[in-house]
C-alpha positions in Angstrom: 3.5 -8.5 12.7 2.3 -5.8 9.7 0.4 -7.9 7.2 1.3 -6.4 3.9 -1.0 -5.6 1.0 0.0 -5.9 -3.0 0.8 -2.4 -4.0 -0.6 -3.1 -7.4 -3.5 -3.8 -6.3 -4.3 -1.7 -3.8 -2.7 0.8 -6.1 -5.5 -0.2 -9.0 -8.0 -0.2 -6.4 -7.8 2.7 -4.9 -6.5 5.0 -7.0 -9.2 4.3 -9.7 -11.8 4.4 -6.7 -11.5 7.8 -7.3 -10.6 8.9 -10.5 -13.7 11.0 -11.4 -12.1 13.6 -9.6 -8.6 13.1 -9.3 -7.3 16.6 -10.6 -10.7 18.4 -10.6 -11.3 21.6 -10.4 -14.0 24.4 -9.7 -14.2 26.8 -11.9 -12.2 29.6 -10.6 -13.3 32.4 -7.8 -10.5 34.6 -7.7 -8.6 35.9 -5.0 -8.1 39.5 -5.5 -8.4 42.3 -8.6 -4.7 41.2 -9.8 -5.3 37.6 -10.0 -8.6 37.9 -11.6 -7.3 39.9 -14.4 -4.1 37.5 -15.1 -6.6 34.8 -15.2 -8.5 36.5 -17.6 -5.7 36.7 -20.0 -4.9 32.9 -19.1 -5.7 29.7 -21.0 -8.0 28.1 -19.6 -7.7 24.8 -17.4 -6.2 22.3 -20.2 -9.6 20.2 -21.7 -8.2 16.7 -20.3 -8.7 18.2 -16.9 -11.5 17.0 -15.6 -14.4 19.0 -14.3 -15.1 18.3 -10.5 -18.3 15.6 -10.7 -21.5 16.3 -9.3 -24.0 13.2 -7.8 -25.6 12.9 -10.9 -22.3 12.5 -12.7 -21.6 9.4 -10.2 -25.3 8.4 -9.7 -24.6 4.7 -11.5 -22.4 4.4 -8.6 -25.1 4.4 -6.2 -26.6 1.2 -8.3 -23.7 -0.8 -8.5 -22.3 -0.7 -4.3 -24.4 -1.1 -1.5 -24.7 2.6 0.0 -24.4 0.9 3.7 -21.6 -1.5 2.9 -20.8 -4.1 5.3 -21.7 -3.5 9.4 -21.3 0.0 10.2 -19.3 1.1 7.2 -19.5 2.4 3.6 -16.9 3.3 1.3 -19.3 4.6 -1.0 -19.3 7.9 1.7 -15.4 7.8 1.5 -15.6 7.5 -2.7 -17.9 10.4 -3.0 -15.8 12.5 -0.5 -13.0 11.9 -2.3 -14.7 12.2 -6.1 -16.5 15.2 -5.7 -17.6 16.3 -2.0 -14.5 17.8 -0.6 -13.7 20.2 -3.5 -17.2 21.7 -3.5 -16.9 21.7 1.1 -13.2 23.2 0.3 -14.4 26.0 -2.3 -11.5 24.8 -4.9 -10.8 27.7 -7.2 -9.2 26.1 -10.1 -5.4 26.0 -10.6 -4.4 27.7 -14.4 -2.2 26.1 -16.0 0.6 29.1 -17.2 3.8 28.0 -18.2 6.4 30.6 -18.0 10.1 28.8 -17.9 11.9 27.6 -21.0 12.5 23.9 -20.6 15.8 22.3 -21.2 17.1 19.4 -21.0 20.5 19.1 -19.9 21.0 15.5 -18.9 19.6 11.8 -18.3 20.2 8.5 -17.3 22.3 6.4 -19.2 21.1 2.7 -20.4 23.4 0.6 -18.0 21.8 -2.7 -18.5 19.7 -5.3 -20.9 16.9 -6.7 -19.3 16.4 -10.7 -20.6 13.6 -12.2 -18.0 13.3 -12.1 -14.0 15.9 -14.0 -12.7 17.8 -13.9 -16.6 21.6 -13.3 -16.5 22.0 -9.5 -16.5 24.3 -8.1 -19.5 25.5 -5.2 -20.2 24.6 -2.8 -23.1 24.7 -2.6 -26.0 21.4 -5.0 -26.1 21.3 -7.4 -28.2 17.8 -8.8 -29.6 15.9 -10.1 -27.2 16.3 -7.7 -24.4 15.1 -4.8 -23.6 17.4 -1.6 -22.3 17.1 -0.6 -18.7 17.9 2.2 -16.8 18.5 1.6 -13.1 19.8 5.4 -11.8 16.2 6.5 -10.9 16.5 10.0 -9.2 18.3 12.6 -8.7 18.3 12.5 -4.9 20.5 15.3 -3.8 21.3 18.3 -6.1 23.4 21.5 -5.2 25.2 24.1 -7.5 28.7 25.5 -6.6 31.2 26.6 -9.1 29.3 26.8 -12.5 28.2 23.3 -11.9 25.6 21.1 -10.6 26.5 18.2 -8.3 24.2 15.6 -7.7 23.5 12.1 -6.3 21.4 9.1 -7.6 19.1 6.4 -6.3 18.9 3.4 -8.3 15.8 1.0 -8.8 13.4 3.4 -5.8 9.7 2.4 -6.7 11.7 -1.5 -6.0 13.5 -0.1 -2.7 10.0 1.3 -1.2 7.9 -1.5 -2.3 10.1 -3.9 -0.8 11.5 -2.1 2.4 8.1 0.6 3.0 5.7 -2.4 1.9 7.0 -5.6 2.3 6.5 -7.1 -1.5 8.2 -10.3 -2.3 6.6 -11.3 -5.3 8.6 -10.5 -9.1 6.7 -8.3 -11.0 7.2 -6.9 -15.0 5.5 -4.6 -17.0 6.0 -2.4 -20.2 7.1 0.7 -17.6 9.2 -1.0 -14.7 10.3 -4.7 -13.5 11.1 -5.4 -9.6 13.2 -8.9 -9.4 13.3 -8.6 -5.6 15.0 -11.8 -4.8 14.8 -13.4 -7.4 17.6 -11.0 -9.1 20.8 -13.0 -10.3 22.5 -9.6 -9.1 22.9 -11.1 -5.7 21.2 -7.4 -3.8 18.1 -7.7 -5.4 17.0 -4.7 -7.4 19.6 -2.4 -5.3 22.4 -0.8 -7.7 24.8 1.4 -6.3 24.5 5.4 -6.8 26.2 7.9 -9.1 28.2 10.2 -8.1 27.6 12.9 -10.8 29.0 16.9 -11.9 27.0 18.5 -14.9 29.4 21.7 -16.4 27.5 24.5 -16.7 30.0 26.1 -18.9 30.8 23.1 -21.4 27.0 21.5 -20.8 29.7 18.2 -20.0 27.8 15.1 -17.9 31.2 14.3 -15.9 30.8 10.7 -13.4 32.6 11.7 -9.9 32.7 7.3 -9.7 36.1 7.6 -11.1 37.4 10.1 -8.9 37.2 8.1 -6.0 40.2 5.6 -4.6 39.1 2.1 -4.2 38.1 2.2 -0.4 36.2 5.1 -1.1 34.3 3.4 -4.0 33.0 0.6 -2.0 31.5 2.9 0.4 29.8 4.0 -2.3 28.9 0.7 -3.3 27.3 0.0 0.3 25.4 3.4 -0.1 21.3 3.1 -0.8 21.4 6.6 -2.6 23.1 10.1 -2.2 20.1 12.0 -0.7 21.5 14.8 -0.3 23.8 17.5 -1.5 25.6 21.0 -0.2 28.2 23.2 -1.1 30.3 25.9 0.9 33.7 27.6 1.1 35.0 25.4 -2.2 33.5 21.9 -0.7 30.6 20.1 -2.0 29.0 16.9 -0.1 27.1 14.3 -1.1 25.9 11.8 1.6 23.0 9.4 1.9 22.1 6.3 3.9 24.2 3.0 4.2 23.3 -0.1 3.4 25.3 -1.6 6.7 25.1 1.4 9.1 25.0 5.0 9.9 25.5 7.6 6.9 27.9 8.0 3.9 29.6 11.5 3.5 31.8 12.0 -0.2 33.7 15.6 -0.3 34.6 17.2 -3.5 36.5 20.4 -4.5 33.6 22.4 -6.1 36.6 23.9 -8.2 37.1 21.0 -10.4 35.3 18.1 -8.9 38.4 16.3 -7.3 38.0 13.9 -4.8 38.4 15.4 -1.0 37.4 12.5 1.3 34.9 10.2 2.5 33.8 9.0 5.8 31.0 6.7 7.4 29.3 8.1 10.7 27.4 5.4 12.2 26.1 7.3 15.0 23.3 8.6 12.4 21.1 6.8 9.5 19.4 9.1 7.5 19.9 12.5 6.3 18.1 14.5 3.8 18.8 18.0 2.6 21.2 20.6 3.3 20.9 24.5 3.7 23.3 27.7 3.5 22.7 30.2 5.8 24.6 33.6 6.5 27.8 31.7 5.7 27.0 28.6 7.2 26.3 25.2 6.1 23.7 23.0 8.1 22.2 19.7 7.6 19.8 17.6 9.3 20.1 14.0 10.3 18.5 11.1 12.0 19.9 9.2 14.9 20.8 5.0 14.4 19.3 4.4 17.8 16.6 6.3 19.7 15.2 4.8 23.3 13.4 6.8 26.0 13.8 10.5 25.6 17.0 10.5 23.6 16.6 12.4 20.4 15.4 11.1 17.1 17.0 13.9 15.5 19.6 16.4 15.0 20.8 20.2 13.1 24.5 19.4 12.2 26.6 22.4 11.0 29.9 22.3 8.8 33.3 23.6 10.7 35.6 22.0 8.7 37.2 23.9 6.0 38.4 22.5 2.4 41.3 19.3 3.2 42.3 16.0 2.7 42.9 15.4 5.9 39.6 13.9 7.1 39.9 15.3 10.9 39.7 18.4 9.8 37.3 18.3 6.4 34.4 16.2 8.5 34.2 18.6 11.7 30.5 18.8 12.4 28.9 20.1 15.5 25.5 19.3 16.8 23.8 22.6 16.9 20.0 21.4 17.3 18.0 18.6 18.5 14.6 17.3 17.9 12.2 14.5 18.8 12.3 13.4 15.0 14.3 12.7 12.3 15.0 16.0 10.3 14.3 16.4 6.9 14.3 19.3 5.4 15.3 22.9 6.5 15.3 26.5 5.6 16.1 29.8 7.1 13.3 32.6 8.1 12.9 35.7 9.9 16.0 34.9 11.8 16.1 31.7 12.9 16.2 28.1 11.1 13.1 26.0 10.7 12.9 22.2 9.9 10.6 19.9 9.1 11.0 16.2 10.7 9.1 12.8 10.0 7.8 10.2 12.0 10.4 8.6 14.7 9.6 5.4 16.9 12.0 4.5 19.2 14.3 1.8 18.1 12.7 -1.8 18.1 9.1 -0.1 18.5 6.4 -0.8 16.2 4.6 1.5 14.0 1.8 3.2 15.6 0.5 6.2 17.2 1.1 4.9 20.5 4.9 4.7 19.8 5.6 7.6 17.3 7.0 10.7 17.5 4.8 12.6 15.0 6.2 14.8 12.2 6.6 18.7 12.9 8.1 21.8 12.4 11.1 23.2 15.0 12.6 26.2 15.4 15.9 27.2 16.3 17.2 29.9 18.7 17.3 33.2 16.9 20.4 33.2 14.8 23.4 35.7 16.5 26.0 36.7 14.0 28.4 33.6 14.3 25.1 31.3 14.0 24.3 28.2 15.7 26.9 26.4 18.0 26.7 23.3 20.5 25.3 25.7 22.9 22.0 25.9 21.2 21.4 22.2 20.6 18.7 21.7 23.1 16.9 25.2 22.7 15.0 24.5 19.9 11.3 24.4 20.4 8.6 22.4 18.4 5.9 25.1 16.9 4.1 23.2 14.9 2.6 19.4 14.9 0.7 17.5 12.5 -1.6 17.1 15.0 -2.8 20.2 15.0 -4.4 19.4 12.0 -4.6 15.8 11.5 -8.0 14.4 13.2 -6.8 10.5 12.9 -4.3 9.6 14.8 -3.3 6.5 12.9 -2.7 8.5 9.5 -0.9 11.1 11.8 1.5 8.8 13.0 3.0 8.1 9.4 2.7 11.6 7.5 6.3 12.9 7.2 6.8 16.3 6.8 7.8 17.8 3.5 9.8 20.7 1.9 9.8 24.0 3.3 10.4 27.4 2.6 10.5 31.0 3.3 8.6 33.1 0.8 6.9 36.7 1.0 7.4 36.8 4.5 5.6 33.6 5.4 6.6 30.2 6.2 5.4 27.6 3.4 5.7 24.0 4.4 3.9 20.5 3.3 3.1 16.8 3.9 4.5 13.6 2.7 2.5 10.4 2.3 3.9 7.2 1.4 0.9 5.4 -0.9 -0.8 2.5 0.8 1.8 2.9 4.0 -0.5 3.7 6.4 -3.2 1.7 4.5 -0.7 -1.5 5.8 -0.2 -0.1 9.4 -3.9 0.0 9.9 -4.6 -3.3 8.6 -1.2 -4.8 11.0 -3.0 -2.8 14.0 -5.6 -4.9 13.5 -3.8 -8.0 13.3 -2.1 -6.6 16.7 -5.9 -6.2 18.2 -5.5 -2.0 18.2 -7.6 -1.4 15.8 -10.7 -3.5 14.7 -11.3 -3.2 10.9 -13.6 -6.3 10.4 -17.0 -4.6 10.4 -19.3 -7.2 10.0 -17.6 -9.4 12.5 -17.1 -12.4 10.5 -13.8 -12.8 11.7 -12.0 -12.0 8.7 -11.5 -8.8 6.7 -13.5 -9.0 3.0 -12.6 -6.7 -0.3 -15.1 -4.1 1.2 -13.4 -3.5 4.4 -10.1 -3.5 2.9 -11.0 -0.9 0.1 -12.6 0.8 3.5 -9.3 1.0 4.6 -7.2 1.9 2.3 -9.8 5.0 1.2 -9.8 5.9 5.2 -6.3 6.2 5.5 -5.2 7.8 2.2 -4.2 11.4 2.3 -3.0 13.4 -0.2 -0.2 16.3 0.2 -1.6 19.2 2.2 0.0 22.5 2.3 0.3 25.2 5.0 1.1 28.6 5.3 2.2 30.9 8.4 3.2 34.3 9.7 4.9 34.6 13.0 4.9 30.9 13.8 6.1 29.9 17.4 5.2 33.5 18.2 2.4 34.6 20.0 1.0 36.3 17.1 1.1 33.6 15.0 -1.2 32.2 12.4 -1.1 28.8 10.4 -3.9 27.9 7.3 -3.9 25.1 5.5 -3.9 26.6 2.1 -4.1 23.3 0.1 -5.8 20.5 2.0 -9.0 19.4 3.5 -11.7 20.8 6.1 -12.7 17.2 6.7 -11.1 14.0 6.7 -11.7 10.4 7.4 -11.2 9.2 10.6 -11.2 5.5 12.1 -14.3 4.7 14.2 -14.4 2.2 17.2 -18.7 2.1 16.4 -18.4 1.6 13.1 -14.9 -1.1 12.9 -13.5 1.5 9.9 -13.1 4.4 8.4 -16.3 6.6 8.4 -16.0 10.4 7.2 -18.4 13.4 8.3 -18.6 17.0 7.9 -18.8 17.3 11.6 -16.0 18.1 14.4 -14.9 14.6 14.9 -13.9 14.7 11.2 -12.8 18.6 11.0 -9.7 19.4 10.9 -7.6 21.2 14.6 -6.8 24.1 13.0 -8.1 27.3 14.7 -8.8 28.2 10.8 -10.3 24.5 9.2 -11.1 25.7 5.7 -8.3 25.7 2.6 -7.5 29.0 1.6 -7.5 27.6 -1.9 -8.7 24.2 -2.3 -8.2 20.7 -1.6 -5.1 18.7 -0.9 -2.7 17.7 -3.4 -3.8 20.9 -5.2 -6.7 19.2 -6.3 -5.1 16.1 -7.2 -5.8 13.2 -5.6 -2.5 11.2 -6.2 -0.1 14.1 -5.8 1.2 12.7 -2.3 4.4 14.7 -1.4 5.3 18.2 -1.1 9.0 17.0 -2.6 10.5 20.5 -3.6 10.2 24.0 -2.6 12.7 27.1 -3.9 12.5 30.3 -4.5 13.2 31.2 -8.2 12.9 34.8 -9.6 10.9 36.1 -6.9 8.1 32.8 -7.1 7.7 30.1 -4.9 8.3 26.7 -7.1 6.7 23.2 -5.3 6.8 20.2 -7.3 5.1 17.2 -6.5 5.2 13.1 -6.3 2.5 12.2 -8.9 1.7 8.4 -8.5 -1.2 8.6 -11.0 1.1 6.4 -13.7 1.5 3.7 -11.1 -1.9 3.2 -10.6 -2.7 3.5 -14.7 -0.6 0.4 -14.8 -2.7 -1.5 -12.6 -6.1 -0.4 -14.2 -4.6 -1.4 -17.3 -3.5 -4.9 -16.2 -7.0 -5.4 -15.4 -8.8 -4.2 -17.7 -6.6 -6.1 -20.7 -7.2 -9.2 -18.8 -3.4 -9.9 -17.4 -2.9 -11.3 -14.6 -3.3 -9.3 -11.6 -2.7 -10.2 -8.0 -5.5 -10.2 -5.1 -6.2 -6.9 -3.1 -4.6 -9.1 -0.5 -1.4 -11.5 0.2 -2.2 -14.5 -0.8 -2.4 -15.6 3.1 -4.9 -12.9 3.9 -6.9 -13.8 0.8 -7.3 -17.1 1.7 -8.8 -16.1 5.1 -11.2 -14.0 3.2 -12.9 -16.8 0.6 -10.3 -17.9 -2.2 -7.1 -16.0 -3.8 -9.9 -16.6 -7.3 -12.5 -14.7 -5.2 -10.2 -12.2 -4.4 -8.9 -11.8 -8.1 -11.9 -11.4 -9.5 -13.8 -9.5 -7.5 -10.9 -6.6 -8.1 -10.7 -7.3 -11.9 -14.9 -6.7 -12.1 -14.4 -3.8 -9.4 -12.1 -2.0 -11.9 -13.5 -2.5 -14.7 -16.6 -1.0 -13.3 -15.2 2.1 -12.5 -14.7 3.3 -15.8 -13.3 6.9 -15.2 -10.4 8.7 -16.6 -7.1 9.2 -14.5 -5.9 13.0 -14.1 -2.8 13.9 -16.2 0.1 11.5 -15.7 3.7 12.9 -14.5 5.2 15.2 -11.8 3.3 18.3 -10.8 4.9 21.6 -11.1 3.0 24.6 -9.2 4.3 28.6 -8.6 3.0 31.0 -6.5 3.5 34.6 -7.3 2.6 36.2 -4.2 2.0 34.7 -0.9 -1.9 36.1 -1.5 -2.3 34.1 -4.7 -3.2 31.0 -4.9 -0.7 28.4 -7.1 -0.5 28.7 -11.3 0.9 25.4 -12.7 3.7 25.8 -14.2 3.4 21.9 -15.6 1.4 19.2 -15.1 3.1 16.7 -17.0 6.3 15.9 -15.4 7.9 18.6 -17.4 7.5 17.3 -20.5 8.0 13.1 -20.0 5.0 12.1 -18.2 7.7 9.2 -16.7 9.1 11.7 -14.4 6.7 11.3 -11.5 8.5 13.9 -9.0 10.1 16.7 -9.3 12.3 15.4 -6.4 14.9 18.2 -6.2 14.9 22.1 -7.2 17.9 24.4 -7.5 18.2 28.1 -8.3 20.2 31.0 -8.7 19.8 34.6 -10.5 20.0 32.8 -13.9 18.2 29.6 -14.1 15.7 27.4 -11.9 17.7 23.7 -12.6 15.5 20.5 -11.8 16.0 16.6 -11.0 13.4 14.3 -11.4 12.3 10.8 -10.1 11.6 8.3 -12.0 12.1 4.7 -11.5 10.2 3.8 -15.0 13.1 1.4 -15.5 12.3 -0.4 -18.5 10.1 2.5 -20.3 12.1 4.5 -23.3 11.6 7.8 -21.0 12.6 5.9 -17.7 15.7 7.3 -15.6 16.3 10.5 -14.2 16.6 13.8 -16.0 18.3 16.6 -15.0 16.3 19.8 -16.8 16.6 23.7 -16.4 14.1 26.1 -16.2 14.7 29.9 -17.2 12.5 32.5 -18.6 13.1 34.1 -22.3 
């Protein structure tokens, strides 16, 4: 059994661990004669940027925590890694920030709800005194553009959804940015709304709801759909699908003409499914399978050969042209062939842990002939890439997903995903399962120390890689954004202990960052969520949790009430839930140390030699939107959604914004 840690807390904990250099920079070394002169011309890094720390900066730090910490342990060494080490071992050369892309914005979420009290009788807007508007739609999860208009699908309540599925939380919480009712919800499904089906005109800028078009059977799929995660378009059709809240997968068909309604059909055989791509004609998508056992696949490349109908035979006619260990997740055509990213698969039933996963990767298909992929090919793809080859912890391997990917320049780009404080709560239920031992100094329980051990061992931020000729013999993979070292868990020590030695290098062949440190530079920039080509630039936008953890050093610091590091169970076994409380509230306020800019991270590279301009750093101008979840483009415009669950903030809700230059 995973014992489960309050992501508040841990969020306040460790995120303000290490905010002195969360975002820091170097000052920049330029690449080449080009780059140095744009930067010349540049503005300089923004002011509330902060400079990467030196010792002397965090000396106090060194007065105030026992540089041995408890047994054979110190989370000092993991704080200063974190704060100011690894962007001076990486050689971080700044990241300008250039804006070049008029923003506008075409369309948000919609109030659809008056918030009373957790637990209050939900109403409906207008709101009358006494309750506060909320907006439930919190991303756009799938986005694709066919006709002169953007189709898209929404996820409602998601920061609620993860903390309560990824994490485990039971407990109500409210604040001036977001409220979770979890059970407690008089809406009978908890914080979980049904999605939006949605069609933004590009000609008439017209926010059009799909909801409407569908007949009633249809519309209570949709109303046992989590989200529509995805979105693709070809020959006149557009689909939205995402995961069902019984089983399998949730397809809806439109006519990209005018938006009418085509069909809809459950296929249970899958549960997940993610992005889709065009290529030479074809549309593909990749899924995950309900059940995996044995050697049976955890995932699979389905391609569209169906053609525009009502008749559901003939508009849902997929064929499995790929198959891989893991679920796929995203996917994108280069030099010839298709290559997909997957995440973490256990076989159905299985725990979490590195003994049972199928880690995250990168497959490639069979080169592409001029019809495509068919069945033929489905078991001739071949794995090129693992996150092993670079990850030296096995545990924090096991649950990094693999992000967006792309074809840029002539190289493959690809990057990581890490759900915050997820592998933070494997580690701890290892231990609880008697895999791992965290409790260092062996009293038989795990104190604030070991925990804040943890969860500074296991944390990871985005990394980034870069390849030519990958799969081939020729072929050569850097990290270009990430880290030469990394914590890794240590039998000796019972924790997390970091080095700048092999055990703790990276497996590449090539260990250093071509340009700097993970989550370009940014501690709390945890996915690679979006990658498209746009103008000749590569765009990649980010999952930002810096706001979240804001919240929770602001709950401390203004004396609120904030939970233990700990469930209440766990805390108990430590000294006291009080003991527990308070030892976080005086750890925070200690810390004392500015957060990086708030909001989604958007980055462009110009040339697959350069290293990454930002194009914003502020969630695109409503530090609310903490991802830049989905990217779009054509010849005219770059066209954005954006996460963000900020349900009861004035900014909160998703916004759908476009990007185009002068």
């Amino acid at each position: 059994m995973v014992m489960r840690h309050d992501w508040k807390a841990m969020a306040g904990v460790v995120g303000l661990w290490v905010l002195s250099g969360c975002g820091a920079q170097l000052p920049t070394e330029e690449t080449d004669t080009a780059q140095a002169s744009e930067s010349a011309s540049a503005s300089a890094m923004d002011a509330d940027l902060p400079k990467v720390p030196t010792e002397q900066d965090v000396a106090w730090e060194l007065d105030l925590y026992p540089t041995a910490g408890v047994g054979g342990i110190s989370p000092l060494s993991l704080v200063k890694f974190w704060t100011y080490e690894r962007f001076i071992i990486n050689g971080d050369q700044g990241i300008w920030t250039r804006p070049e892309l008029k923003r506008t914005l075409l369309a948000k979420a919609e109030v659809d709800e008056c918030f009373s009290a957790i637990g209050g009788p939900i109403n409906q807007p207008p709101c009358l005194l006494g309750t506060k508007p909320k907006r439930n739609q919190a991303y756009v999860w799938g986005l694709a553009k066919a006709d002169r208009s953007l189709y898209f699908g929404t996820v409602a309540n998601t920061l609620c959804l993860v903390q309560q599925g990824f994490l485990g939380f039971a407990t109500p919480q409210e604040n001036p940015f977001w409220v979770c009712e979890f059970g407690a919800s008089q809406s009978g499904t908890g914080d979980y709304r049904p999605p939006d089906l949605q069609r933004y005109k590009l000609d008439t800028r017209e926010l059009a709801s799909l909801n409407g078009e569908l007949p009633i059977w249809a519309d209570m799929l949709r109303r046992t759909t989590v989200g529509l995660r995805s979105a693709g378009a070809q020959d006149g059709v557009v689909f939205l699908a995402g995961p069902s809240l019984i089983r399998g997968i949730n397809l809806f068909a439109f006519d990209a003409r005018d938006g009418g309604f085509l069909g809809a059909k459950n296929l249970p055989q899958f549960n997940n499914i993610r992005e889709w791509v065009n290529v030479r004609g074809a549309l593909y998508t990749g899924v995950a399978y309900s059940v995996v056992q044995g050697n049976s696949p955890g995932g699979a490349v389905l391609r569209w050969r169906g053609r525009k109908s009502t008749n559901h035979e003939v508009l849902f006619n997929f064929d499995v042209v790929g198959k891989t260990d893991a679920e796929v997740a995203n996917l994108v055509e280069h030099a010839g062939r298709i290559y997909v990213t997957t995440w973490p698969t256990f076989n159905t039933g299985a725990p979490l842990s590195p003994q049972t996963a199928r880690f995250t990767g990168v497959w490639r298909s069979p080169r592409l002939e001029q019809n495509g992929l068919n069945h033929r090919d489905a078991d001739d793809w071949d794995k090129v890439w693992d996150i092993r080859d670079y990850e030296p912890d096995l545990l924090a391997a096991a649950v990094t997903g693999g992000g967006a990917v792309a074809s840029f320049d002539g190289r493959l780009y690809w990057g990581t995903m890490h759900v915050p404080f997820l592998a933070t709560s494997v580690a701890v239920g290892a231990h609880a399962e008697g895999v791992l031992n965290l409790d260092a100094d062996g009293n038989g329980s795990l104190g604030w120390l070991e925990l804040l051990n943890t969860a500074l061992g296991t944390h990871r931020s985005t990394s980034v890689f870069q390849s030519d000729e990958l799969g081939n013999r020729n072929e050569s993979v850097r990290v270009i954004y990430g880290e030469k070292y990394l914590p890794i868990y240590s039998p000796r020590a019972k924790g997390y202990t970091i080095g700048f030695d092999a055990a703790h290098r990276n497996r590449l062949e090539k260990p250093d960052p071509r340009w700097g440190s993970s989550g370009l530079g940014n501690f709390f920039n945890a996915y690679t969520w979006s990658l498209e080509v746009f103008d000749n630039d590569l765009y990649l936008g980010t999952f930002d949790w810096s706001q979240l953890a804001r919240v929770g050093l602001q709950e401390a610091i203004e004396g609120m009430p904030l939970p233990p590091m700990t469930p209440p169970s766990v805390a108990a076994d430590i000294t006291s839930v009080e003991d527990a409380r308070r030892a976080h509230h005086d750890y925070l306020r200690l810390l004392n140390i500015a957060l990086p800019k708030q909001g989604a991270d958007l980055f462009r590279f110009e040339h697959r030699n350069k290293s990454a301009v930002a194009e914003s750093l502020r969630g695109l101008g409503n530090d609310t939107n903490y991802g830049v979840r989905t990217l779009v483009g054509d010849n005219k415009a770059l066209y954005v959604g954006t996460a963000n669950p900020m349900n009861l903030h004035p900014d909160g809700g998703w916004e759908l914004i476009q990007l185009k230059k002068d």
